[in-house]
C-alpha positions as protocol buffer text, in pm:
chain_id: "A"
residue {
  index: 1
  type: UNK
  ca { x: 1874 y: -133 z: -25 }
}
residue {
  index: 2
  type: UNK
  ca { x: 1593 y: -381 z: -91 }
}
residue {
  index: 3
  type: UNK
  ca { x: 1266 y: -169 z: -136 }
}
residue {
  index: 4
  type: UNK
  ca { x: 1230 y: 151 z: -311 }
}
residue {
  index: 5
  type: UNK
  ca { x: 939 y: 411 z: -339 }
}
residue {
  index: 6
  type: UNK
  ca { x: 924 y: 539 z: -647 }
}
residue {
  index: 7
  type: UNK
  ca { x: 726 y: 870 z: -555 }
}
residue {
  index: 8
  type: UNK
  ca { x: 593 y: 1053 z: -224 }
}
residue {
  index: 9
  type: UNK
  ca { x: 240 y: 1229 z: -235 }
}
residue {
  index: 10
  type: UNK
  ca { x: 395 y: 1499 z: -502 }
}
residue {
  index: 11
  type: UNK
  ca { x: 572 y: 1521 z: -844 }
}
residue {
  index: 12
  type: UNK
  ca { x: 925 y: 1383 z: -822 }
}
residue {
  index: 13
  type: UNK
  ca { x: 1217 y: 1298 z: -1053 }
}
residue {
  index: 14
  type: UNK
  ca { x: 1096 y: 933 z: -1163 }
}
residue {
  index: 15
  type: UNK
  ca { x: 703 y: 1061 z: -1163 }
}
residue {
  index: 16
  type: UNK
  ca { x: 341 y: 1220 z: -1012 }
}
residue {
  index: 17
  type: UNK
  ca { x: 269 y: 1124 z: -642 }
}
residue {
  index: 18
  type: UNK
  ca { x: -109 y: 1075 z: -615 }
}
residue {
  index: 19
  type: UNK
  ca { x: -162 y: 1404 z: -486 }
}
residue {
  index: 20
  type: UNK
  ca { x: -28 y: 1533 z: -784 }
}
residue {
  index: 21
  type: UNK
  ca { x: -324 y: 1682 z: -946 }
}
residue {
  index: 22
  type: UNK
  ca { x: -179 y: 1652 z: -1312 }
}
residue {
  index: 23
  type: UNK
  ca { x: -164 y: 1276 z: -1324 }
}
residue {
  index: 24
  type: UNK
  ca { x: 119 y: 1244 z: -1579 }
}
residue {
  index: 25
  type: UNK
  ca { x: 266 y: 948 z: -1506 }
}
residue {
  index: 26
  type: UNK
  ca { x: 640 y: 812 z: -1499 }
}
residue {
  index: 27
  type: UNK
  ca { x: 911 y: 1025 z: -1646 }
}
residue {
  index: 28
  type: UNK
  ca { x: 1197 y: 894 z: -1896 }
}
residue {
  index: 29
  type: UNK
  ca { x: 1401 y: 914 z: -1593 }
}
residue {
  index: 30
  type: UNK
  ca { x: 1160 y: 746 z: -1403 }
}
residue {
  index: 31
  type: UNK
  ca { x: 1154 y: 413 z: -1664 }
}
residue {
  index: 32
  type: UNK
  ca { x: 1513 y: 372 z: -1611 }
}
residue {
  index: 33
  type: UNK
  ca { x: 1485 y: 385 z: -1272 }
}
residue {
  index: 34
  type: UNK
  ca { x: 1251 y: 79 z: -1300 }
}
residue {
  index: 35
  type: UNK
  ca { x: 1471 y: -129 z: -1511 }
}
residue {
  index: 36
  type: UNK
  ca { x: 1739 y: -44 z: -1311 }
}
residue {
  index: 37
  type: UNK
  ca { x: 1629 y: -169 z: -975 }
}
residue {
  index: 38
  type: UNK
  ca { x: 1434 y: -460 z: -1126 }
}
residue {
  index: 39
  type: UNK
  ca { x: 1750 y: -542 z: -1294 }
}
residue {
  index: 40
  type: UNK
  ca { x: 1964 y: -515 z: -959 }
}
residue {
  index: 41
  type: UNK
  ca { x: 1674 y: -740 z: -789 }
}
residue {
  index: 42
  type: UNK
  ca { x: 1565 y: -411 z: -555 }
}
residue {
  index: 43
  type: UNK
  ca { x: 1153 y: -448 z: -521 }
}
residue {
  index: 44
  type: UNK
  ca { x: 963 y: -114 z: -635 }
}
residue {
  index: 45
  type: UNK
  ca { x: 699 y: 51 z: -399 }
}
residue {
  index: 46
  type: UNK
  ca { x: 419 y: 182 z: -537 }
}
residue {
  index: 47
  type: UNK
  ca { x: 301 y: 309 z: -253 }
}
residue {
  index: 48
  type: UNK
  ca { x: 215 y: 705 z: -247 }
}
residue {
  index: 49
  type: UNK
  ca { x: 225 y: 682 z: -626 }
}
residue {
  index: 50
  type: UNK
  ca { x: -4 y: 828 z: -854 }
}
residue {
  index: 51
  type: UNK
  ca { x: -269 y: 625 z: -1088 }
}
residue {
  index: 52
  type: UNK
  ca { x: -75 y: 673 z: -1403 }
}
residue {
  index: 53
  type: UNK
  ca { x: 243 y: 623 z: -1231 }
}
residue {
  index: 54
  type: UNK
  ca { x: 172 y: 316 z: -1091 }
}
residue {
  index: 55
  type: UNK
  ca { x: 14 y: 159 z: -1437 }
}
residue {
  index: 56
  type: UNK
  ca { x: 296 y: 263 z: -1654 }
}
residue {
  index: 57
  type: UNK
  ca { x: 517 y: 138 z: -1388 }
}
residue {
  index: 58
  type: UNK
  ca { x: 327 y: -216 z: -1365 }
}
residue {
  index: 59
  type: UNK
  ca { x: 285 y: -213 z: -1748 }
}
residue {
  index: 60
  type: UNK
  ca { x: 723 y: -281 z: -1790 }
}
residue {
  index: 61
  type: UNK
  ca { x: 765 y: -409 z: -1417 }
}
residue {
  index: 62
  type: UNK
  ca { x: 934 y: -802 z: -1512 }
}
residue {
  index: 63
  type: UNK
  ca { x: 932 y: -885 z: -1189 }
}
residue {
  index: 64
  type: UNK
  ca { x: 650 y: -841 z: -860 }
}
residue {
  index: 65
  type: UNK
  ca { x: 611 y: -492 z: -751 }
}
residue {
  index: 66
  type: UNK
  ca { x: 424 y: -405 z: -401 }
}
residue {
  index: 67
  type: UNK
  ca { x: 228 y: -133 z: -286 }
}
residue {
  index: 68
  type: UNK
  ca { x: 399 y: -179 z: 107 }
}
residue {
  index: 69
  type: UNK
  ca { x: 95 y: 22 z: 253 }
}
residue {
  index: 70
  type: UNK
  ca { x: -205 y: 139 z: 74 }
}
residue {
  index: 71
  type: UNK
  ca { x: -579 y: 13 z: 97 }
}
residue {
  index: 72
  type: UNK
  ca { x: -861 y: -30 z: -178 }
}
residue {
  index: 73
  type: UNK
  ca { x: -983 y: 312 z: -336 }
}
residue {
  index: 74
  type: UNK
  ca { x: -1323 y: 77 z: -363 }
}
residue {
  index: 75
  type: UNK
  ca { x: -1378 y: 27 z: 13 }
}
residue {
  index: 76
  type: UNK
  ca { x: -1241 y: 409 z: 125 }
}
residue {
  index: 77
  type: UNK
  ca { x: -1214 y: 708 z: -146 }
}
residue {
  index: 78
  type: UNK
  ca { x: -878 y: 875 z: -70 }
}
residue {
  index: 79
  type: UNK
  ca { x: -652 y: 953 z: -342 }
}
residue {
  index: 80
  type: UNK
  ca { x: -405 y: 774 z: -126 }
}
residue {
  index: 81
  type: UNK
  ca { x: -589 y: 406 z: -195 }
}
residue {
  index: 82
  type: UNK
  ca { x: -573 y: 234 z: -516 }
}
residue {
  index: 83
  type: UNK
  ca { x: -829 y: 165 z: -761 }
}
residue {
  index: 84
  type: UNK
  ca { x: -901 y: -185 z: -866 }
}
residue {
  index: 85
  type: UNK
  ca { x: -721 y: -183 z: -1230 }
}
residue {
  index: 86
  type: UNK
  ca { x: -389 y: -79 z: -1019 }
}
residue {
  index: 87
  type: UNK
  ca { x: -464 y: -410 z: -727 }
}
residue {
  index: 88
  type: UNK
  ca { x: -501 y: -604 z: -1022 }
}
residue {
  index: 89
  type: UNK
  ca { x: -207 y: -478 z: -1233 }
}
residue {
  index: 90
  type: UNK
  ca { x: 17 y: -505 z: -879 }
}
residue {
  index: 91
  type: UNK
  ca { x: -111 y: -911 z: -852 }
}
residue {
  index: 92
  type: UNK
  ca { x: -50 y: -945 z: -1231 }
}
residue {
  index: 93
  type: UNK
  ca { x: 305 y: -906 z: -1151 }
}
residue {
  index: 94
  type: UNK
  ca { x: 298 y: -1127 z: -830 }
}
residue {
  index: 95
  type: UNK
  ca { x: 301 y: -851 z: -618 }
}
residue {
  index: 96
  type: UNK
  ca { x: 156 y: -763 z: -297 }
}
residue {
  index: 97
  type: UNK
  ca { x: -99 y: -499 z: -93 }
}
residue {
  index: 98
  type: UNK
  ca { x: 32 y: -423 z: 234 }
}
residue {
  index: 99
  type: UNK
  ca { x: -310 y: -308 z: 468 }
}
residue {
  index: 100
  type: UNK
  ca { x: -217 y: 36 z: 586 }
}
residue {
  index: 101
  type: UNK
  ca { x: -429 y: 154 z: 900 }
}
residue {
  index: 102
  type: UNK
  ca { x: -383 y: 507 z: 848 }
}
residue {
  index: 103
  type: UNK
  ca { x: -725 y: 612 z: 992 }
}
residue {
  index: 104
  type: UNK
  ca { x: -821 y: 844 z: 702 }
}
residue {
  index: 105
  type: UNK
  ca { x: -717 y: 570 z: 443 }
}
residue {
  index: 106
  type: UNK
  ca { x: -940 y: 315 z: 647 }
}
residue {
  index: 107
  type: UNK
  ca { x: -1252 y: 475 z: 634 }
}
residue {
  index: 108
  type: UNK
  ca { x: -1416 y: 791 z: 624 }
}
residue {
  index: 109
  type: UNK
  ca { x: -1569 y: 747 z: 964 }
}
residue {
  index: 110
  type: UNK
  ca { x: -1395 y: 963 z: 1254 }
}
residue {
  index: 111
  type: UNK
  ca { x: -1231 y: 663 z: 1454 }
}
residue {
  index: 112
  type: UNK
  ca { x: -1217 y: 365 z: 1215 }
}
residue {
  index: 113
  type: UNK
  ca { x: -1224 y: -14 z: 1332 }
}
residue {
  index: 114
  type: UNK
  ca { x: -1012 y: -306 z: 1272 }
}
residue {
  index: 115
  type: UNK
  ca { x: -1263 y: -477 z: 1090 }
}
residue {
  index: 116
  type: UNK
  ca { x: -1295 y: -192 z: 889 }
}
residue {
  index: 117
  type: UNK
  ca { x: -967 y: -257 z: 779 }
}
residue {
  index: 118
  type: UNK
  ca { x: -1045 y: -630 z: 746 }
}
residue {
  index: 119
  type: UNK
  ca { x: -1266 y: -503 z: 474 }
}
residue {
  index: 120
  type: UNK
  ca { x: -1041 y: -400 z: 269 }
}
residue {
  index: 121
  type: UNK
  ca { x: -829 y: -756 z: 269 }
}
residue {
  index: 122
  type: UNK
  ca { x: -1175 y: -889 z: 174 }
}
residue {
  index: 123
  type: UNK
  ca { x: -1213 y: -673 z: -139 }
}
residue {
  index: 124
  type: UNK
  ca { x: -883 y: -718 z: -244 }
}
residue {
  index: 125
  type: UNK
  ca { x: -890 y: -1094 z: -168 }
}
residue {
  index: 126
  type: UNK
  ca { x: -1228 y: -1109 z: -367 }
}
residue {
  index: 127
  type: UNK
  ca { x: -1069 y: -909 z: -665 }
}
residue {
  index: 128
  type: UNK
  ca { x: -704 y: -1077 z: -677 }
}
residue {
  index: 129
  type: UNK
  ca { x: -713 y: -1356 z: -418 }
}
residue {
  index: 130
  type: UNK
  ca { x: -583 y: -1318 z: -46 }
}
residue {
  index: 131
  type: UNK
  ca { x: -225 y: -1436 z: -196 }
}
residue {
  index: 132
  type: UNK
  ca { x: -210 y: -1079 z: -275 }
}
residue {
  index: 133
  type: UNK
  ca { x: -295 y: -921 z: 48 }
}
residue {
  index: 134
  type: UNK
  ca { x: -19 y: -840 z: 289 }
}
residue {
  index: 135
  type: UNK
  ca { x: 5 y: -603 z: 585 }
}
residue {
  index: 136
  type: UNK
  ca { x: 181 y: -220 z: 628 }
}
residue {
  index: 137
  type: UNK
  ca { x: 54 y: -73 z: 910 }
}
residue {
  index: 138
  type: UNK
  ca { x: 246 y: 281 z: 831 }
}
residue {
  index: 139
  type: UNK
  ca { x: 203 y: 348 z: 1261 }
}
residue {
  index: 140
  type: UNK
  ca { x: 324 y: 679 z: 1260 }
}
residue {
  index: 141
  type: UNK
  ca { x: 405 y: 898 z: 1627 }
}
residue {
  index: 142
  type: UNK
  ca { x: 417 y: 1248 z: 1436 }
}
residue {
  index: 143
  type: UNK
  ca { x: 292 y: 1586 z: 1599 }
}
residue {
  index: 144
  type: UNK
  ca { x: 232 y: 1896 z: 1419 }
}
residue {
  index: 145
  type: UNK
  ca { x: 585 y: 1987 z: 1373 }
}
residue {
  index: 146
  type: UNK
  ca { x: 646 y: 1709 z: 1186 }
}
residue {
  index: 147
  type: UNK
  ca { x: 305 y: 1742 z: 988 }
}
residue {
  index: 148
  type: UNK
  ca { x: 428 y: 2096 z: 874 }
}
residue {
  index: 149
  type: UNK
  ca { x: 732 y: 1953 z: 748 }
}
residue {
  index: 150
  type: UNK
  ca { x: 573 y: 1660 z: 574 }
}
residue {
  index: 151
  type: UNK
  ca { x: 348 y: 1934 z: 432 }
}
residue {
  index: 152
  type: UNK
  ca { x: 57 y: 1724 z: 426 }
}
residue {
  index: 153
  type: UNK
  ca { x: -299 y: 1787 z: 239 }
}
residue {
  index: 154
  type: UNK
  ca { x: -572 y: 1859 z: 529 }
}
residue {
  index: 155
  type: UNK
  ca { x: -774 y: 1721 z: 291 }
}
residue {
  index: 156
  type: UNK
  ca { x: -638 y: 1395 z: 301 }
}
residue {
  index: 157
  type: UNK
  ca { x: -455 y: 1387 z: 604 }
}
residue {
  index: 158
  type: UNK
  ca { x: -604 y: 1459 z: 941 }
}
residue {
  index: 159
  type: UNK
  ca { x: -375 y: 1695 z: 1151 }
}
residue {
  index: 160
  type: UNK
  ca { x: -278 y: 1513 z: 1454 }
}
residue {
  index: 161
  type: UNK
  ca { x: -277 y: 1364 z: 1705 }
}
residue {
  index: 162
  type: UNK
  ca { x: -439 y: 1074 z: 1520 }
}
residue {
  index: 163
  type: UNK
  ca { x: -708 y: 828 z: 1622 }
}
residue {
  index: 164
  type: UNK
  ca { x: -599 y: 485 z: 1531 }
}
residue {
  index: 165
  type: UNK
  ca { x: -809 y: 200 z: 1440 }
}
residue {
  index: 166
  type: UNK
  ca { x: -1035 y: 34 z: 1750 }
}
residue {
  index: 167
  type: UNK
  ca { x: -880 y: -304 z: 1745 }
}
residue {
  index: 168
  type: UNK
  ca { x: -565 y: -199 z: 1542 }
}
residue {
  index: 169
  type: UNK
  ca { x: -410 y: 95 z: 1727 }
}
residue {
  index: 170
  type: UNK
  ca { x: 9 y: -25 z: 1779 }
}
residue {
  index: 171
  type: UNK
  ca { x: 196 y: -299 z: 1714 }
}
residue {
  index: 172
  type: UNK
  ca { x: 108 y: -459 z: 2007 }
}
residue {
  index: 173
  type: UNK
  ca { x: -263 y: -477 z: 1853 }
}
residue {
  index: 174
  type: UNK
  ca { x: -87 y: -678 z: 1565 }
}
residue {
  index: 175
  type: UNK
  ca { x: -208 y: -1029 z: 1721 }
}
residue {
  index: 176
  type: UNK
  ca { x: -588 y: -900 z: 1672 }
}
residue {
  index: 177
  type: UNK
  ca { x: -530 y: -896 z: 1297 }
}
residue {
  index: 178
  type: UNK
  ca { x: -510 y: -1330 z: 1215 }
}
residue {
  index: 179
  type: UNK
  ca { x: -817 y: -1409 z: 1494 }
}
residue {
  index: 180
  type: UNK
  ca { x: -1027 y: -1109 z: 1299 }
}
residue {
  index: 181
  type: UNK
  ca { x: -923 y: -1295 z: 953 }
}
residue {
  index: 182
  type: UNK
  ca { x: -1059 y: -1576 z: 1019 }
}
residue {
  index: 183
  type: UNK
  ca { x: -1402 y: -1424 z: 1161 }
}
residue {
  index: 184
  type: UNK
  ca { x: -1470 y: -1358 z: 791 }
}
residue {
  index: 185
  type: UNK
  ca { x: -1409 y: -1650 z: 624 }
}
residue {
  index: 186
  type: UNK
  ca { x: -984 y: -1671 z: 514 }
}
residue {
  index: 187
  type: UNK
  ca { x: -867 y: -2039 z: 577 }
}
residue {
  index: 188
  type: UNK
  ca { x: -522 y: -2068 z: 785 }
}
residue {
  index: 189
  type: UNK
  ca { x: -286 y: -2082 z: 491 }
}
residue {
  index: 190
  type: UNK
  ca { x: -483 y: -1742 z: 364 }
}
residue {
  index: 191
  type: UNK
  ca { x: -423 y: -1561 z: 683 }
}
residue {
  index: 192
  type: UNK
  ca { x: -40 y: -1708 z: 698 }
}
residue {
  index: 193
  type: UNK
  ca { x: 8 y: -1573 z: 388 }
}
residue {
  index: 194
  type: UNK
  ca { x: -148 y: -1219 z: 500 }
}
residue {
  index: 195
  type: UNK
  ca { x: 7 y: -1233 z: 791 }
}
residue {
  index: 196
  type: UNK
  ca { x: 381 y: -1217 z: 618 }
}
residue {
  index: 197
  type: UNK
  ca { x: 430 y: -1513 z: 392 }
}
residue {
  index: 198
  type: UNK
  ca { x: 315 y: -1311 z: 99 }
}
residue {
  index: 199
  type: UNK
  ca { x: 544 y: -1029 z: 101 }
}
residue {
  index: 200
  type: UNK
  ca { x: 818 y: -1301 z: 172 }
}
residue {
  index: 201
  type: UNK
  ca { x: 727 y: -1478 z: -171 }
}
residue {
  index: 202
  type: UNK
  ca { x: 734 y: -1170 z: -369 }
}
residue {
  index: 203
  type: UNK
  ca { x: 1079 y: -1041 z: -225 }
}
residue {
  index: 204
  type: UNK
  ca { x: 1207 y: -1362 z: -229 }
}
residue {
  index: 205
  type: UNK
  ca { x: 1136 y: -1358 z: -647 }
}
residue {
  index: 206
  type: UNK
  ca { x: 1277 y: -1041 z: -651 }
}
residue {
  index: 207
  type: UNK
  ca { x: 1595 y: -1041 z: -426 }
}
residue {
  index: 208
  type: UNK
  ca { x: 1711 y: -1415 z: -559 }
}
residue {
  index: 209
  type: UNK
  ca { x: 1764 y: -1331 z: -893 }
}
């Protein structure tokens, strides 16, 4: 085991998902769980956590912690996106922001675009630098079984089936991402980095030791 989430949408044993109305943060349990996988070199996923989780979590993390997929609260308002002081708390520690192309986390608009998500590396890159910027697609084939299960929030998630990104729809649409990178403006080492370099360099700091 190399990557952990700490929470899902909801309350759990180490601390409040971001749906998690409440906000309260990590739990005593929760802090050892940090020092314990930072201390066994296992990187910890932010991702689905809630605001107060992921500071307190960033505030004793030693080592770089990632959000694996989750976009900028700034470009798209879903409690599922991350404000600005949690990018730049996540980059503090060397970590990385995996793009996630969930449509509802991409934009508000019905079928979301590619560049769309582009925007969000750009507001990251601008706040943190593009070393920071990584990509988690989160491509998901689920139908309404599985939503039920899940027990996702209509209010954040869309019940399927879902309309991907135009531009960004599989993982075959994954060779669209560098060419649309470079439309606005990253130089080749920025979208190698993007592209998987960066989340290699923050493993690698973590998994080595």
């Amino acid at each position: 085991m190399r990557v952990i989430q700490l929470t899902y949408n909801y309350a759990e044993l180490a601390g409040d998902g971001c749906l998690e109305e409440r906000n309260a943060g990590l739990t005593a349990f929760g802090r050892k769980i940090v020092h314990r996988m930072q201390n066994l070199g296992v990187t910890v996923d932010l991702s689905h956590a809630g605001e107060r989780t992921c500071l307190e979590t960033l505030s004793i993390a030693q080592r770089p912690a990632i959000i694996s997929h989750g976009n900028a609260r700034a470009v798209c308002d879903s409690p599922r996106n991350f404000s600005d002081e949690v990018i730049r708390a996540v980059a503090a520690t060397g970590g990385v922001v995996g793009l996630c192309a969930f449509p509802a986390f991409v934009s508000s608009d019905p079928v979301p675009t590619l560049d769309q998500l582009i925007n969000h590396a750009v507001h990251i890159s601008d706040l943190v630098g593009a070393k920071h910027v990584g990509l988690g697609f989160d491509f998901a084939d689920e139908d309404e079984n599985d939503y039920d299960y899940f027990g996702y929030d209509e209010r954040y998630y869309p019940r399927p089936p879902w309309t991907w990104p135009v531009g960004i729809s599989w993982w075959e649409d994954a060779v669209n991402i560098a060419p649309a990178l470079r439309r606005r403006g990253f130089s080749e080492e920025e979208v190698t980095g993007i592209m998987g370099e960066n989340f290699m360099r923050a493993f690698e700091q973590t998994w080595n030791e």
